[in-house]
Structure formats: C-alpha cells, structure tokens
C-alpha positions, 0 to 999 in steps of 0.5 A, a space after each residue: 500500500 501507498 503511502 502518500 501524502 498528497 493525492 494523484 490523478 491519472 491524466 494523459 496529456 502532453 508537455 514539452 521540457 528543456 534539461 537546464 544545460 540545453 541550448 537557448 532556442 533548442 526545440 523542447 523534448 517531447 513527453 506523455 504525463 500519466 499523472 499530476 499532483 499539486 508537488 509534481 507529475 510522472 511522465 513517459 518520455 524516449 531519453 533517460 533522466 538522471 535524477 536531480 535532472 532540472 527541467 524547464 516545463 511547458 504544455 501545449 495550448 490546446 493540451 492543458 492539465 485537468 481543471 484544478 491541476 497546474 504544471 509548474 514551470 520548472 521541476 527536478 527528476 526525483 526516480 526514472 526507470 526504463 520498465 522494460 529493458 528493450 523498449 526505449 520508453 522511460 518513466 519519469 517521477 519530477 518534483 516542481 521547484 
C-alpha cells in the first residue's frame, strides 16, 4: 500500500521540457504525463533522466492539465526507470521547484 501524502490523478496529456544545460532556442523534448499532483507529475518520455535532472516545463495550448491541476514551470527528476529493458520508453517521477 501507498503511502502518500498528497493525492494523484491519472491524466494523459502532453508537455514539452528543456534539461537546464540545453541550448537557448533548442526545440523542447517531447513527453506523455500519466499523472499530476499539486508537488509534481510522472511522465513517459524516449531519453533517460538522471535524477536531480532540472527541467524547464511547458504544455501545449490546446493540451492543458485537468481543471484544478497546474504544471509548474520548472521541476527536478526525483526516480526514472526504463520498465522494460528493450523498449526505449522511460518513466519519469519530477518534483516542481
């Protein structure tokens, strides 16, 4: 059983996001939030994340959160895992700053 403090909600939905060391200008990487809270968001996205990864985040205008829920603009990579090892998709847990 989970023990979390703050609750989440399943979502799918895009977002685009620049590594702190990326270039000015440089095109986001795309990713896919699979669920939102008020501290954070896990997402799936093709590359591997270290964690403590800063990420600089933005949606889409016409793919927003659910209604009550906010992406914050910036957040750090908490956990990544690569569920199945021959599949290049990565899961990604962020922790907004």
């Amino acid at each position: 059983m989970e023990n979390r403090k703050v609750k989440r909600k399943n979502v799918l939905f895009s977002l685009h996001y620049a590594r702190e060391e990326d270039r000015v200008g440089e095109e986001g990487r795309d990713a896919t939030v699979m669920d939102i809270s008020d501290r954070g968001i896990r997402f799936e996205t093709i590359e591997r994340l270290p964690v403590g990864t800063r990420l600089k985040l933005k949606c889409d205008h016409d793919e927003k959160p659910p209604e009550g829920h906010t992406v914050g603009e910036e957040g750090v990579v908490v956990w990544s895992i690569q569920p199945e090892p021959d599949v290049p998709l990565f899961l990604v847990g962020l922790k907004y700053v």
